[in-house]
N, C-alpha and C positions, 0 to 999 in steps of 0.2 A: 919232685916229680922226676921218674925217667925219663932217659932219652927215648924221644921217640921214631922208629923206623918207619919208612916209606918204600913197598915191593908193589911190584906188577900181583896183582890178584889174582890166586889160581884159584881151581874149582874147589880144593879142599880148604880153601882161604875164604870162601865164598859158603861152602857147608859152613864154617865156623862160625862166622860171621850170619847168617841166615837168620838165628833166634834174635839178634839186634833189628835185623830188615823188617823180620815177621810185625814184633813189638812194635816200630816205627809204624810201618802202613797199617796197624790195626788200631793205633792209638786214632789214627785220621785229622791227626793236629796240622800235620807240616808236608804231606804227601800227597796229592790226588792219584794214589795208585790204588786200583783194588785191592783192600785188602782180603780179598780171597785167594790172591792169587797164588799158585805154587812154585817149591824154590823152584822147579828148572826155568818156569816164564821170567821169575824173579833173574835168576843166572843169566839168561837171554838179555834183558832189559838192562843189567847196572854190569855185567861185564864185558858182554860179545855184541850188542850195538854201540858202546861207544869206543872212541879211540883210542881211551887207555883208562883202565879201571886200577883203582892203587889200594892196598892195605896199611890203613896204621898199626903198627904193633909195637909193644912194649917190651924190655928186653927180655924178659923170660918167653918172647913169641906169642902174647894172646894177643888177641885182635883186638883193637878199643877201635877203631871206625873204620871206614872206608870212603872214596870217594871215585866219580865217574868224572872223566874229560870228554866232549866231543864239540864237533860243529854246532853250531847254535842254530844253524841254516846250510842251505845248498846252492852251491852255484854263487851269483853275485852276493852271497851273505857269508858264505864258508869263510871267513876272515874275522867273523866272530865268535869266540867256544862260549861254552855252555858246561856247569858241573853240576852236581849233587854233591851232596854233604851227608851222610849219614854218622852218629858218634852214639857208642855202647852206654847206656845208664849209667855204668859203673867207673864210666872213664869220663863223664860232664864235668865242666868246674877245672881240667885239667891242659886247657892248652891244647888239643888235639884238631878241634874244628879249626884254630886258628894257624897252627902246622900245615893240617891238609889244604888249606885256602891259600896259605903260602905255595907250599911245594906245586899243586897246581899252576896257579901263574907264572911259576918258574917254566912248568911244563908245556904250559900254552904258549909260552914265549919262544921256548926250544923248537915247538910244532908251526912255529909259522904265523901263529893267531895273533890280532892287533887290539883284542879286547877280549871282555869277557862279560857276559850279562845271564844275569838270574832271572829267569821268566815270571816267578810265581812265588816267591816270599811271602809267606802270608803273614798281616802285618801282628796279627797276636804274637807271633814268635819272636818277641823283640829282644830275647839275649841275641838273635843270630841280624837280624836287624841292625842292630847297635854294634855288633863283630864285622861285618860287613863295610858299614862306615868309617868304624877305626881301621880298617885295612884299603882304605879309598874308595869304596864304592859309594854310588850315590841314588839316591832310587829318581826315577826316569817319567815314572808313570805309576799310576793306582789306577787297579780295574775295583770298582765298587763292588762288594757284595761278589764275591768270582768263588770264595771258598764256604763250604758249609761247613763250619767248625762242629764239635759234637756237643760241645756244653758252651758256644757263644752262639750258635746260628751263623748267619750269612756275616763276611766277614771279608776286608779286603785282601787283595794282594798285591804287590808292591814290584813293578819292574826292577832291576837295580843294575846296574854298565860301571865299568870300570876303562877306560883305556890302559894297554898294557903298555 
């Protein structure tokens, strides 16, 4: 495997990147986003509301994932972040989710934040489940039946907190 880089995500890093986002929200596995939605909503939501949106790229420059940092909450909870995870089809199996999950907590740590907790893990997606744990996290909570999967039905999701 390459090394892999971590940049502030620009808009043209975010075009590139879009046909992974697309594919992700329309698959409806791991997302409760519309998947109707268009890239500029898309650009709004995963780069310019949170605090720091990041590109992974491989050395030739393509993009194999990205991820979002922000507050988890406002006011007395701002001391919690919150990410996203998104990673390219072509880059699974490679270490990338577990980079960006890294590089994050570094970043959260850098920002001030004293934890980090994933609101909505849905528990079908147990590579990221299982990734999650081997990097400290612990899940917190299960809301029952919370995700409409499109080939299991109703389907948990899984809080998960980390102290940083």
């Amino acid at each position: 495997m390459s090394a892999i880089t971590l940049t502030p995500m620009t808009r043209d890093d975010f075009n590139a990147f879009w046909p992974t986002f697309q594919a992700i929200v329309a698959a409806k596995e791991t997302y409760a986003i519309d998947p109707e939605i268009d890239v500029d909503a898309a650009y709004t939501l995963w780069c310019q509301m949170p605090a720091f949106t990041f590109a992974a790229k491989n050395a030739s420059g393509q993009i194999l994932g990205s991820y979002y940092l922000k507050a988890n909450a406002q006011g007395p909870g701002r001391h919690v972040s919150n990410c996203g995870y998104m990673v390219s089809d072509k880059a699974r199996g490679q270490g990338v989710a577990r980079t960006m999950c890294e590089h994050s907590q570094t970043i959260a740590r850098e920002a001030g934040f004293l934890a980090m907790q994933f609101n909505a893990v849905v528990s079908t997606n147990e590579v990221a489940v299982a990734l999650w744990q081997r990097l400290g996290f612990t899940i917190v909570g299960t809301v029952p039946q919370a995700f409409d999967h499109p080939s299991q039905g109703l389907v948990d999701i899984h809080v998960m907190h980390k102290a940083l």
